[in-house]
C-alpha positions as CSV (number, residue, x, y, z in Angstrom):
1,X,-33.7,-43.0,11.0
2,X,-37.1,-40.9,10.6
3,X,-37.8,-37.9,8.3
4,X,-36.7,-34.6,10.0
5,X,-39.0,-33.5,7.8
6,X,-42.3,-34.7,9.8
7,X,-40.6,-33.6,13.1
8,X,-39.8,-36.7,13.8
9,X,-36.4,-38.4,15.6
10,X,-32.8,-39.0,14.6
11,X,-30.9,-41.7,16.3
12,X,-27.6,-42.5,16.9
13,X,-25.4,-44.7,14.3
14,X,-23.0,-46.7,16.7
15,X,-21.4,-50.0,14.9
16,X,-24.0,-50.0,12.1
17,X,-27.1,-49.8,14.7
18,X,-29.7,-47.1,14.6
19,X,-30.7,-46.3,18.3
20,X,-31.6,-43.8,20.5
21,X,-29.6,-42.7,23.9
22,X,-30.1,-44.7,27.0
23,X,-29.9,-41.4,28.7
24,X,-33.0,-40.8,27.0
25,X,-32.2,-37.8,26.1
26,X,-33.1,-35.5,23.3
27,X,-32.5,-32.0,21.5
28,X,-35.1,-30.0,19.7
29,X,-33.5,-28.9,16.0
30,X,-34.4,-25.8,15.0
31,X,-35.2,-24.0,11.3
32,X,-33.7,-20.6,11.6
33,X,-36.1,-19.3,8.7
34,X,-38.8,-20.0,11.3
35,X,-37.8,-20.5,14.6
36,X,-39.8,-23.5,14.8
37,X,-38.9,-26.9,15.6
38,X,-37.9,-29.2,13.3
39,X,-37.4,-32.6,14.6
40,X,-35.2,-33.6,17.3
41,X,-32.2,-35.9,18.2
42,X,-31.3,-38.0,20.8
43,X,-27.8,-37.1,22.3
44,X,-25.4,-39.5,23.0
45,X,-23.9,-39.8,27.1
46,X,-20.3,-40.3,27.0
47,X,-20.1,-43.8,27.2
48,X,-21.7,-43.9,24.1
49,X,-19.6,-41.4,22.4
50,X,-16.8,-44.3,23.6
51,X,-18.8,-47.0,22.1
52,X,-18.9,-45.5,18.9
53,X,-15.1,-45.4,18.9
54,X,-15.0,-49.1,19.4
55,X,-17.2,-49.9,17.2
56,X,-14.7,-48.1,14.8
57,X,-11.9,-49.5,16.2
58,X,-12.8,-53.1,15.6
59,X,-13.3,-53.1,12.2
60,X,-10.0,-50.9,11.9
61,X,-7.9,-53.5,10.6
62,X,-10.6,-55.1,7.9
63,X,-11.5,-52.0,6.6
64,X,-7.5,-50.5,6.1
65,X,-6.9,-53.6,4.5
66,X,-10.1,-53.6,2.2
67,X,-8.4,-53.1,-1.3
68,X,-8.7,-49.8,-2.7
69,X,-10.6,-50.6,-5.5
70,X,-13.4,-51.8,-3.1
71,X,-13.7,-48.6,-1.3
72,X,-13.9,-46.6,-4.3
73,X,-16.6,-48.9,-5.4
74,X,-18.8,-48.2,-2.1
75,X,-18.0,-44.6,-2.0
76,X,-19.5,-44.4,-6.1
77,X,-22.3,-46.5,-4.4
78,X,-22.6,-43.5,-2.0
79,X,-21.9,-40.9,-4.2
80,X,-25.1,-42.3,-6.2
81,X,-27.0,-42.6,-3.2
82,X,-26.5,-38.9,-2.3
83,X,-27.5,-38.1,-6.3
84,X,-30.5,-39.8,-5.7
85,X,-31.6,-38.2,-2.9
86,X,-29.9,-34.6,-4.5
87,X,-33.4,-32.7,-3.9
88,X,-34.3,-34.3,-0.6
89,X,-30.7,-33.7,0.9
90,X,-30.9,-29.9,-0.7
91,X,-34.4,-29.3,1.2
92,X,-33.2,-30.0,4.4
93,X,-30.2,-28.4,4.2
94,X,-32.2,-25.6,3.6
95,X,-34.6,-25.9,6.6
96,X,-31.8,-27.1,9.1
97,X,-28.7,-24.3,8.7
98,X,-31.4,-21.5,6.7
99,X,-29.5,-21.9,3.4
100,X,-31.4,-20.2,0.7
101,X,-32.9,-23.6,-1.7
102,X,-30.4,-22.8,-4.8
103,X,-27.3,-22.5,-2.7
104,X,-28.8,-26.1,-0.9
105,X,-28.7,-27.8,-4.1
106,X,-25.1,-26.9,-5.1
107,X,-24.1,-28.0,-1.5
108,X,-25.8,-31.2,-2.6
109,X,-24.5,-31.2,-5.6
110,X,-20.9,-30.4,-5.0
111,X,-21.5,-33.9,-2.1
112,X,-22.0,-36.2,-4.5
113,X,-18.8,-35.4,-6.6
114,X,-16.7,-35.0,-3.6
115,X,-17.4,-39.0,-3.1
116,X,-16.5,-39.7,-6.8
117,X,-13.3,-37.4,-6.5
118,X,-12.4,-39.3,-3.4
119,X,-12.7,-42.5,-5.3
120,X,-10.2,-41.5,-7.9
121,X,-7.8,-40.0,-6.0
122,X,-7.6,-43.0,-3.5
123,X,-5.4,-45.3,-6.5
124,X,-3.2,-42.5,-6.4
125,X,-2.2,-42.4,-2.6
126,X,1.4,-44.1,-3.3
127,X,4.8,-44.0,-1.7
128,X,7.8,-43.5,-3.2
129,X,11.3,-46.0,-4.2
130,X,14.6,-44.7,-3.4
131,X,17.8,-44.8,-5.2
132,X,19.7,-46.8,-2.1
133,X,23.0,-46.6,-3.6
134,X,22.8,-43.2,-3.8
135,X,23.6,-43.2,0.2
136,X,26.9,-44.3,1.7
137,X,25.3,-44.6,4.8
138,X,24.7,-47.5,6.0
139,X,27.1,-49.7,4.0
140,X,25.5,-52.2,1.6
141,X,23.3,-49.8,0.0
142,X,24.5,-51.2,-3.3
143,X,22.5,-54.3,-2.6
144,X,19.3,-52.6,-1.3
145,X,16.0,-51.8,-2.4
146,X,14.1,-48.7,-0.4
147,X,10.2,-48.0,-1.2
148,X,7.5,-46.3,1.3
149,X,4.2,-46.8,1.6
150,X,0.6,-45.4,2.9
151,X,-1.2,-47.0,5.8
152,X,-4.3,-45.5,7.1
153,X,-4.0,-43.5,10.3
154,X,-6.5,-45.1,12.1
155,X,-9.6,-44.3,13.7
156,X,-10.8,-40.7,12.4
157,X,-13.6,-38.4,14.5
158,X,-15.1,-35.9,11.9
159,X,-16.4,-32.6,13.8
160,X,-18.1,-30.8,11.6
161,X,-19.7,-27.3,11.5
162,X,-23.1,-25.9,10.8
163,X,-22.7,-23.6,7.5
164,X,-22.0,-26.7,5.1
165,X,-23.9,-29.3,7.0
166,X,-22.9,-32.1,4.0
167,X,-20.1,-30.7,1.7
168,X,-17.8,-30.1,4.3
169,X,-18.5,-33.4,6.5
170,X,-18.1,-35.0,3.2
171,X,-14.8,-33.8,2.9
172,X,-13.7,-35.1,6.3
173,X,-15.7,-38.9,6.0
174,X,-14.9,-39.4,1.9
175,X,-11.0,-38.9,2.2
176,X,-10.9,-40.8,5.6
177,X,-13.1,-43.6,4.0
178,X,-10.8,-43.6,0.6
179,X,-7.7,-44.2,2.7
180,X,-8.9,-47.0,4.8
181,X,-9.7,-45.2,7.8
182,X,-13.3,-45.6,10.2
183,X,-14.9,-42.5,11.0
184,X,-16.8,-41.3,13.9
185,X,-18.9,-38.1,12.6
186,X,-20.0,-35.9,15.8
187,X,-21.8,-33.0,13.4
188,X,-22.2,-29.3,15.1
189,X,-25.6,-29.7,17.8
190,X,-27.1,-26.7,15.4
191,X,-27.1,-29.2,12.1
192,X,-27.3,-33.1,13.0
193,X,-29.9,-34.2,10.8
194,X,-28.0,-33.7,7.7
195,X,-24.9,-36.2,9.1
196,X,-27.8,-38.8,10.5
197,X,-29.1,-38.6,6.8
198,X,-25.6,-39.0,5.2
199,X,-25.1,-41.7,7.1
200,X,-28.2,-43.8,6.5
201,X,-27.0,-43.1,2.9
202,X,-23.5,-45.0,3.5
203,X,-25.0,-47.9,5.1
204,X,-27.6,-48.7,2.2
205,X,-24.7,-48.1,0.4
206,X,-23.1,-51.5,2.0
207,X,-20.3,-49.6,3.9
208,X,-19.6,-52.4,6.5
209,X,-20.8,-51.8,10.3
210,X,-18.6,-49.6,12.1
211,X,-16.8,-48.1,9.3
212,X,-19.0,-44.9,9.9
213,X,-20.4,-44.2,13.0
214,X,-22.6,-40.8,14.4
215,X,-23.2,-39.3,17.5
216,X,-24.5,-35.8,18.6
217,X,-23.9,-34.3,21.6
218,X,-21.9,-31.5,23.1
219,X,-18.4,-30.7,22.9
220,X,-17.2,-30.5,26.2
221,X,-19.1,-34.1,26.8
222,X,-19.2,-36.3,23.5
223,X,-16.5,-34.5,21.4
224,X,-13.7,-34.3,24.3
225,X,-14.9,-38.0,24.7
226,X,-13.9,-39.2,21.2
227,X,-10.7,-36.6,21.3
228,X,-8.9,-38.0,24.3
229,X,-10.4,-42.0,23.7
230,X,-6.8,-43.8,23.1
231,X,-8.5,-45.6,20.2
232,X,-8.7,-42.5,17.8
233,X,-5.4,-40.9,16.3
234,X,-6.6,-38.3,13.7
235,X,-9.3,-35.6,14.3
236,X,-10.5,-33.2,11.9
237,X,-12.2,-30.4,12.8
238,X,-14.2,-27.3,10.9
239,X,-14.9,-24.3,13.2
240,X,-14.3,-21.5,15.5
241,X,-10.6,-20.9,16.0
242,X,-10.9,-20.9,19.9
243,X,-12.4,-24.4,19.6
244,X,-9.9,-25.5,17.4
245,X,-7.3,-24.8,19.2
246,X,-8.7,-26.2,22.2
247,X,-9.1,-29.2,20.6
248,X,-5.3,-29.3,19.2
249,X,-4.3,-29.0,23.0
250,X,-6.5,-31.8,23.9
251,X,-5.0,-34.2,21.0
252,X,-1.6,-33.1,21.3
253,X,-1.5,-34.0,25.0
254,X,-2.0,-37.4,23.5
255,X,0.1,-36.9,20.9
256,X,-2.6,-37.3,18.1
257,X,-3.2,-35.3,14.3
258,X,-5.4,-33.1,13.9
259,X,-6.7,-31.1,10.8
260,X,-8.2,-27.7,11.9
261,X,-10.0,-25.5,9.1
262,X,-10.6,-22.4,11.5
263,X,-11.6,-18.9,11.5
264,X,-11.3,-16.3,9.0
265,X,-11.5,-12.5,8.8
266,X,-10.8,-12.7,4.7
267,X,-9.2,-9.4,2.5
268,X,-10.7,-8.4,-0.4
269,X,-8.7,-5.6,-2.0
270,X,-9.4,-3.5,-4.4
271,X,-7.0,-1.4,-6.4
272,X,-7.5,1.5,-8.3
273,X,-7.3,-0.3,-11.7
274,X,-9.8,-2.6,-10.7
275,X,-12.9,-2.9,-13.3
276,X,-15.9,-1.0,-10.8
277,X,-18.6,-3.5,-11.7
278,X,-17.7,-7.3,-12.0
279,X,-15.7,-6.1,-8.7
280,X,-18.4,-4.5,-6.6
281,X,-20.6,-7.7,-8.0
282,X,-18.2,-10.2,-7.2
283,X,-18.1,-8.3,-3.7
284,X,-21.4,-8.7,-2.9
285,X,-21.5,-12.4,-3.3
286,X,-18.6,-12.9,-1.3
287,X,-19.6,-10.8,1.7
288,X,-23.0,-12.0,1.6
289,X,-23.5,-15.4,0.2
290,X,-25.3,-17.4,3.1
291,X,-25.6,-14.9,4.8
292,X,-21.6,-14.5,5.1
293,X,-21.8,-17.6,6.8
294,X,-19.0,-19.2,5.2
295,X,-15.6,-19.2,6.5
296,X,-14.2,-18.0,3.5
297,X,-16.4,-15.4,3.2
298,X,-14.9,-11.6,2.2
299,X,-15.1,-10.2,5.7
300,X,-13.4,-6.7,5.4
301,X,-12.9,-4.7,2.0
302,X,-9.9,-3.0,1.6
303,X,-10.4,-0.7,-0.5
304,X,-7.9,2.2,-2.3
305,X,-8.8,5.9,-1.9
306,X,-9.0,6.4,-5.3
307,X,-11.9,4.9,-6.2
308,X,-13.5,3.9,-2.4
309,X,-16.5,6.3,-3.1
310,X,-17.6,5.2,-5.9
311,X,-17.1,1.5,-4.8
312,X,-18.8,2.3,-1.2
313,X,-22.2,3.7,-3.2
314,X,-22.5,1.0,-5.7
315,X,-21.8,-1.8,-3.4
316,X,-24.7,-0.2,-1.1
317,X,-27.0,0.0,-3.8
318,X,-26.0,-3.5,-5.4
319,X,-26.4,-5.5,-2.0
320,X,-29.6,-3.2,-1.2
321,X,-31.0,-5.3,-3.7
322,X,-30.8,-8.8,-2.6
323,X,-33.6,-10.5,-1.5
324,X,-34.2,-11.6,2.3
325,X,-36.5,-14.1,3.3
326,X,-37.0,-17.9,4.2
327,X,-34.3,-20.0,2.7
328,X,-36.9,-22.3,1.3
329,X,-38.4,-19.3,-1.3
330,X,-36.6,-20.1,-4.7
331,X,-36.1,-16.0,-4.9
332,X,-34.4,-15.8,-1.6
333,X,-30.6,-14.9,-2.0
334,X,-30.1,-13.4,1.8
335,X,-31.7,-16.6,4.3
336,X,-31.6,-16.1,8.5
337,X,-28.1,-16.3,10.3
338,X,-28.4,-19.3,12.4
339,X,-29.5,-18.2,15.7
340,X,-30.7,-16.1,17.9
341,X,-26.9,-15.9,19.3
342,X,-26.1,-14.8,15.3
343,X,-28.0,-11.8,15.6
344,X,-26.4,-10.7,19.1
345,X,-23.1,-10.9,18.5
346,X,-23.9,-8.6,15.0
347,X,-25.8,-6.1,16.8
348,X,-22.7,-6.2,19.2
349,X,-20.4,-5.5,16.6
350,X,-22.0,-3.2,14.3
351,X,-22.6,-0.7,17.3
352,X,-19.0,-1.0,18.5
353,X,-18.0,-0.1,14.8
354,X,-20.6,3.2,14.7
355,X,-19.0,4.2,17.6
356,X,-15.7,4.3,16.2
357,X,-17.1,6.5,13.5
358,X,-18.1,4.1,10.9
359,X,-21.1,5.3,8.9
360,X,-24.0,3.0,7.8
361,X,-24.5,2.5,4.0
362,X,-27.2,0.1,4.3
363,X,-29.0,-2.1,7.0
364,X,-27.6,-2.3,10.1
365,X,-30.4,-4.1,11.8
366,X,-32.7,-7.3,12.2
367,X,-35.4,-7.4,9.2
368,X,-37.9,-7.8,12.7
369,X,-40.5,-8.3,9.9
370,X,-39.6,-12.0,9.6
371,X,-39.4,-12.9,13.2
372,X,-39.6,-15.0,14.7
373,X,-36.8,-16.2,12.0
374,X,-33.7,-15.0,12.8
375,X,-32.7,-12.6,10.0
376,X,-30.4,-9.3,9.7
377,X,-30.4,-7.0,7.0
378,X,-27.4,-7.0,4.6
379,X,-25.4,-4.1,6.1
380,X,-22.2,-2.4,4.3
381,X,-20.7,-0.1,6.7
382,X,-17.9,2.4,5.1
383,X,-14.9,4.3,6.6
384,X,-14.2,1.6,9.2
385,X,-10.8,1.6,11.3
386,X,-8.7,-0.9,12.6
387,X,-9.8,-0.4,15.5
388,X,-13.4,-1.4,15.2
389,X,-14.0,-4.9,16.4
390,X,-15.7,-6.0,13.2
391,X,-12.1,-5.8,12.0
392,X,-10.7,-8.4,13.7
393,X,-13.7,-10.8,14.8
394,X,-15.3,-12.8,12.4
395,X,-19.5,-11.3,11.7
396,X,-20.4,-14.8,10.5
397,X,-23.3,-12.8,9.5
398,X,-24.5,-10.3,6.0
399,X,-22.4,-7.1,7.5
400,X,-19.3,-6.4,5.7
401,X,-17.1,-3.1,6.6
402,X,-15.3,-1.2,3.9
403,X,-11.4,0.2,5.4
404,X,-9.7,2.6,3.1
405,X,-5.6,2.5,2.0
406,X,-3.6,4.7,0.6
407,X,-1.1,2.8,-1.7
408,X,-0.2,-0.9,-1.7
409,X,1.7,-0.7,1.7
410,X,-0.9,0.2,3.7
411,X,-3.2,-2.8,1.8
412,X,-0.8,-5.4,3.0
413,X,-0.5,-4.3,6.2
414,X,-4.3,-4.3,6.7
415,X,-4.8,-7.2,5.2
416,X,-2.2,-8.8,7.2
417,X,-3.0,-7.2,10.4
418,X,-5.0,-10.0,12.3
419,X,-4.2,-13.5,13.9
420,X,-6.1,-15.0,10.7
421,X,-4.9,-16.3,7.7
422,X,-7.4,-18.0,5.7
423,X,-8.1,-16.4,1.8
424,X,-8.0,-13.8,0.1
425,X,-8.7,-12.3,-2.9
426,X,-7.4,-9.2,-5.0
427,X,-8.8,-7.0,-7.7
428,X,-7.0,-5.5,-10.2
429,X,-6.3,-4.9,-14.4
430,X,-2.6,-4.6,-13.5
431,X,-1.1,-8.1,-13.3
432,X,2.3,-7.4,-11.7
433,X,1.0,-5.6,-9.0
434,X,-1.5,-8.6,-8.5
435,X,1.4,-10.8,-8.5
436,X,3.0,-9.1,-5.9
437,X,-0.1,-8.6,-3.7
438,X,-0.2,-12.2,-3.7
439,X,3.2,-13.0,-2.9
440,X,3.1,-10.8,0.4
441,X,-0.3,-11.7,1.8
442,X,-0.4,-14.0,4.7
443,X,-2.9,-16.5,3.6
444,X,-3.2,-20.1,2.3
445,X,-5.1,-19.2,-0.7
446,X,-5.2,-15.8,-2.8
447,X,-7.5,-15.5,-5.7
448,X,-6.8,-12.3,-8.5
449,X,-10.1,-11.1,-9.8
450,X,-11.8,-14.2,-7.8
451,X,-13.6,-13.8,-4.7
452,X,-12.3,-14.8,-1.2
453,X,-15.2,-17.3,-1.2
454,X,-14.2,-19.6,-4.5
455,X,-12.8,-22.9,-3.7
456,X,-12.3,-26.2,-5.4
457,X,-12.9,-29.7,-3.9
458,X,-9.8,-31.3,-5.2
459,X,-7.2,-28.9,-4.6
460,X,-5.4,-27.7,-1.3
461,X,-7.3,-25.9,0.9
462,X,-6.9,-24.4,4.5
463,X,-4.9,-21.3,6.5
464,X,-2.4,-20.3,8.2
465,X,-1.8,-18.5,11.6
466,X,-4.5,-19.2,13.6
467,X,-6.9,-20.3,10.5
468,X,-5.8,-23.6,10.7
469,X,-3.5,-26.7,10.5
470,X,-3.1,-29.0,7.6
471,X,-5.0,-29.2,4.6
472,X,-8.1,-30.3,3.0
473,X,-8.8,-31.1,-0.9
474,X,-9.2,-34.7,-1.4
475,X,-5.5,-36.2,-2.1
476,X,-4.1,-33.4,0.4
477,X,-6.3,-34.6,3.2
478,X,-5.5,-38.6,2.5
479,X,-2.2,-37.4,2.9
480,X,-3.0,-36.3,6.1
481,X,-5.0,-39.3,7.4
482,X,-2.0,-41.9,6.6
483,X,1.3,-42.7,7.9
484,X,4.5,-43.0,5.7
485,X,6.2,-46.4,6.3
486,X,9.7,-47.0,4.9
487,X,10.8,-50.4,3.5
488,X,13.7,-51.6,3.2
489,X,14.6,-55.1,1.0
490,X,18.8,-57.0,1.7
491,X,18.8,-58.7,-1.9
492,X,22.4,-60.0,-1.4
């Protein structure tokens, strides 16, 4: 695979083989902080898409019977690989998706330890033993040993968004490699080059052919291809809810697992007791690190009447502050959305919102000064009802609305009042009241004092509603990618 870097080509990775389509043909990569092209990929037809699957397919059996201790050895070997390349993954994470350079290198950063933490936690994916006589049913339990086990799922497809072009692949390939599963990785058309790159990474790590395979193309072509192939059983997926759930339709018709991490429109509420600045700072980076971006990102801030116009004013001024610009500048803390799309759909919905009375604090338009990169201007929009679309449609973008409450009541039913239910996060001195925020909120993850945006690698993590199905976090995920076989032993 060549250097996106030099504009040049990324091939497919089908059974431990770098080449290009036979379709012959390719897609132009584009770096949002530019709007320039940065190299281009050749996009597999669906036959290839079902060759990949084959290739993972035949080594199915060796590699789930590989012995743990040699997987965690080659995902260390990758794990180093990826530290060894930390500065050159982090640059073109930041010229592929627009991440600002310092936020790159954690994403690097944080990839490498996800394939350590994936090699620990694979000796502990154990069954359980049984007390047999402790069941009258079926008679001779007194002479019976009972213990399950783990076996890998099978063949795993990996789709994979833009906004965390490695971290959160990594978390789909390193738990589905751990547990003895192949992987074919189809990464978002918007961000290949960082999966290709990964994967060159895996195979000079000596992961054996076929255990990770990649191929970019589009959905309705390449990824309903590896979805419905009878040869995969698991997919995981990171995205839009209406894609996920398309997809669940499509694998559930064939009666296969899936893993969706989907949309969010994340709380953060503030009550009146909450500290002013560590809160409003703690805002700011979750409504506008990359760009809001994220899934997790703190979409709508609730905010209690007591103390919303103070909170309004100093979150205005605090995000007036940050710095826009090309995600490669070391000062940048704001980088381009990533596309031109982006900044359509936030126009869109920061009009509907003014004409449902919102006022604009700060921003509400593109920063035209960088074109022809594709940035918007942090934006915190105040007095915002329920009824403004921004309340209920994810920005994926630096504009954040600010909706009022009255008393605790009202804060749960706002923050509970959409078809989402990924994190949240509440602020507050008053630890019972937290408690009980906590308890009530429709969510897979609350954070007190923490923004919505915090998450750690080895713990559970995913939503509810329509946020998702399943769970990711290393040993959570393995859990998910294995089936639970029951043994039985007649020692009489």
């Amino acid at each position: 695979m060549a250097s996106a870097e030099s504009g040049e080509t990324g091939l497919l990775y089908i059974g431990g083989e770098w080449r290009p389509s036979r379709s012959d043909r390719w897609q132009d990569v584009q770096d949002p902080s530019t709007g320039h092209r940065l190299g281009r990929v050749s996009v597999a037809t669906r036959d290839e898409a079902a060759a990949a699957v084959d290739a993972a397919a035949a080594v199915e059996e060796a590699w789930g019977s590989t012995p743990i201790h040699e997987r965690a050895r080659l995902l260390r070997a990758l794990s180093d690989r990826l530290a060894s390349d930390s500065a050159g993954m982090a640059r073109l994470i930041a010229q592929e998706v627009g991440k600002p350079i310092v936020d790159a290198r954690v994403e690097a950063g944080r990839a490498v330890s996800v394939y350590q933490l994936a090699a620990d936690e694979a000796r502990h994916l154990t069954g359980e033993t049984f007390p047999a006589d402790a069941y009258a049913y079926p008679v001779g339990n007194e002479r019976r040993f009972l213990f399950s086990v783990r076996d890998p799922i099978g063949v795993v497809v990996a789709i994979s968004p833009f906004n965390f072009p490695l971290n959160l692949l990594s978390h789909k390939v390193a738990p589905a490699l751990a547990a003895g599963n192949p992987v074919v990785v189809k990464p978002t058309s918007s961000a290949p080059l960082t999966a290709l790159r990964l994967a060159k990474h895996a195979e000079s790590a000596g992961f054996p052919k076929g255990v990770l395979n990649v191929v970019v193309g589009p959905g309705g072509e390449v990824g309903d291809t590896l979805i419905e192939h009878p040869k995969t059983r698991l997919i995981t997926f990171t995205g839009s809810t209406s894609v996920g759930k398309g997809i669940a339709e499509k694998a559930g018709r064939h009666a296969k697992r899936v893993i969706l991490e989907m949309g969010g429109m994340d709380p953060f509420i503030v009550l009146d007791d909450a500290p002013l600045e560590s809160t409003v700072a703690a805002a700011v980076r979750g409504a506008f690190g990359y760009s809001g971006q994220v899934c997790t990102a703190s979409k709508r801030l609730l905010v209690s009447d007591a103390v919303a116009d103070r909170f309004a004013q100093a979150m205005a001024e605090r995000a007036g502050k940050l710095k826009v610009g090309p995600a490669l500048a070391e000062d940048t803390q704001v980088g381009p959305v990533i596309d031109s799309a982006a900044l359509d759909r936030l126009d869109r919905l920061v009009g509907d919102a003014v004409s449902h009375s919102a006022k604009i604090l700060l921003g509400g338009q593109r920063a035209t000064e960088l074109a022809p990169g594709y940035f918007y201007r942090p934006t915190v929009l105040d007095s915002v009802g329920t009824d403004s679309k921004i309340t209920q449609e994810e920005p994926f973008g630096p504009v954040v609305p600010i909706l009022r409450f009255h008393d605790l009541e009202e804060a749960i039913r706002i923050a509970n009042g959409t078809t989402y239910g990924l994190q949240a996060a509440v602020y507050t001195n008053n630890i019972q009241r937290a408690f009980s925020l906590a308890k009530r909120i429709r969510a897979g993850g609350v954070h007190i004092n923490d923004p919505t945006s915090l998450r750690w690698d080895a713990l559970p993590f995913g939503g509810i509603k329509e946020s998702g199905l399943g769970r990711e976090g290393l040993r959570y995920a393995m859990e998910e990618m294995t089936e639970v076989k029951l043994i039985s032993v007649n020692y009489a």
